[in-house]
C-alpha positions as CSV (number, residue, x, y, z in Angstrom):
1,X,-121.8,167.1,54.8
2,X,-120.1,163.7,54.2
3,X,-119.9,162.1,50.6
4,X,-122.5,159.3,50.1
5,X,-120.5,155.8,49.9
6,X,-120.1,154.6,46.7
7,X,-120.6,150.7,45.8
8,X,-117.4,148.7,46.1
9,X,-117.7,144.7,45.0
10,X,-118.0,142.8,47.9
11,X,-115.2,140.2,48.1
12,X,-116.9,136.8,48.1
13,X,-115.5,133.9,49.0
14,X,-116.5,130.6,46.9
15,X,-116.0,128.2,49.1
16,X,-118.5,129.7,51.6
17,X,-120.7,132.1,49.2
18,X,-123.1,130.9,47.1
19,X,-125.7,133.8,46.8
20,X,-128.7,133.7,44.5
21,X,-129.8,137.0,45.9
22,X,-128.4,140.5,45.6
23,X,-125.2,141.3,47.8
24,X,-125.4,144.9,48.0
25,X,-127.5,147.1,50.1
26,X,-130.6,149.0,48.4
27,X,-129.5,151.5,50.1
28,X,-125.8,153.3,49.9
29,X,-124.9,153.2,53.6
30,X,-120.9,152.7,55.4
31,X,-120.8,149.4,57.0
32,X,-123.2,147.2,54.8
33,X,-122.9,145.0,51.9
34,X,-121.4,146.3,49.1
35,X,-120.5,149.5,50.8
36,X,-117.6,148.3,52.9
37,X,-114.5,150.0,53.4
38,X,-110.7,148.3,52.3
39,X,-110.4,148.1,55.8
40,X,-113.6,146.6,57.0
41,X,-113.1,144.4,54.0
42,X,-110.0,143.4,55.7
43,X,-111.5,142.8,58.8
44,X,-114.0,140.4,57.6
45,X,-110.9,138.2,56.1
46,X,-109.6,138.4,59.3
47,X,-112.2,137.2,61.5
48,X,-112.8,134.0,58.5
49,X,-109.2,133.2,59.2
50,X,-109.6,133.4,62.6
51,X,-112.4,131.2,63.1
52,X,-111.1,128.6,60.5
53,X,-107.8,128.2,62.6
54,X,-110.4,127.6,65.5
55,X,-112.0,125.0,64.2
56,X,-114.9,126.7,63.0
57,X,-116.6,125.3,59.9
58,X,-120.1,126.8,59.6
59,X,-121.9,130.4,59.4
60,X,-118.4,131.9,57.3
61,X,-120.2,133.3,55.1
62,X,-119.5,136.6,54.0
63,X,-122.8,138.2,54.8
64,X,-122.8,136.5,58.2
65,X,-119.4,137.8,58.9
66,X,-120.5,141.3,57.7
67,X,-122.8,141.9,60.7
68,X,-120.5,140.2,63.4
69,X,-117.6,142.4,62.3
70,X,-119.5,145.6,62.3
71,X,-121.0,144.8,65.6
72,X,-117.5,144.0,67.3
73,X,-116.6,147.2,66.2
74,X,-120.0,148.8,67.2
75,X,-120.1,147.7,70.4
């Protein structure tokens, strides 16, 4: 049986997060807030940067980016 994931700060940008709600999940599951991976972290950074050097100004937050990461890598 795997290990439960354990709560990791999520990496919050302040020039796009400004949260007056909590940012972890309620419940301790792989792939949501505050229960990312380094490397899913990682990918999150990624796809800001990306978009930024697009052009892209609006929906970086972190959250936001959270979900469309996870569901690139979903399928």
């Amino acid at each position: 049986m795997a290990a439960e994931p354990q709560p990791a700060p999520l990496e919050l940008d302040p020039k796009y997060d400004d949260y007056d709600f909590p940012t972890t999940a309620p419940v301790a599951q792989n792939g949501h807030p505050g229960f990312l991976t380094p490397i899913q972290q990682a990918q999150v950074y990624q796809l800001r940067q990306l978009l930024e050097s697009e052009g892209f100004t609006k929906r970086l937050d972190t959250l936001t980016l959270v979900r469309a990461t996870l569901c690139k890598t979903r399928g």
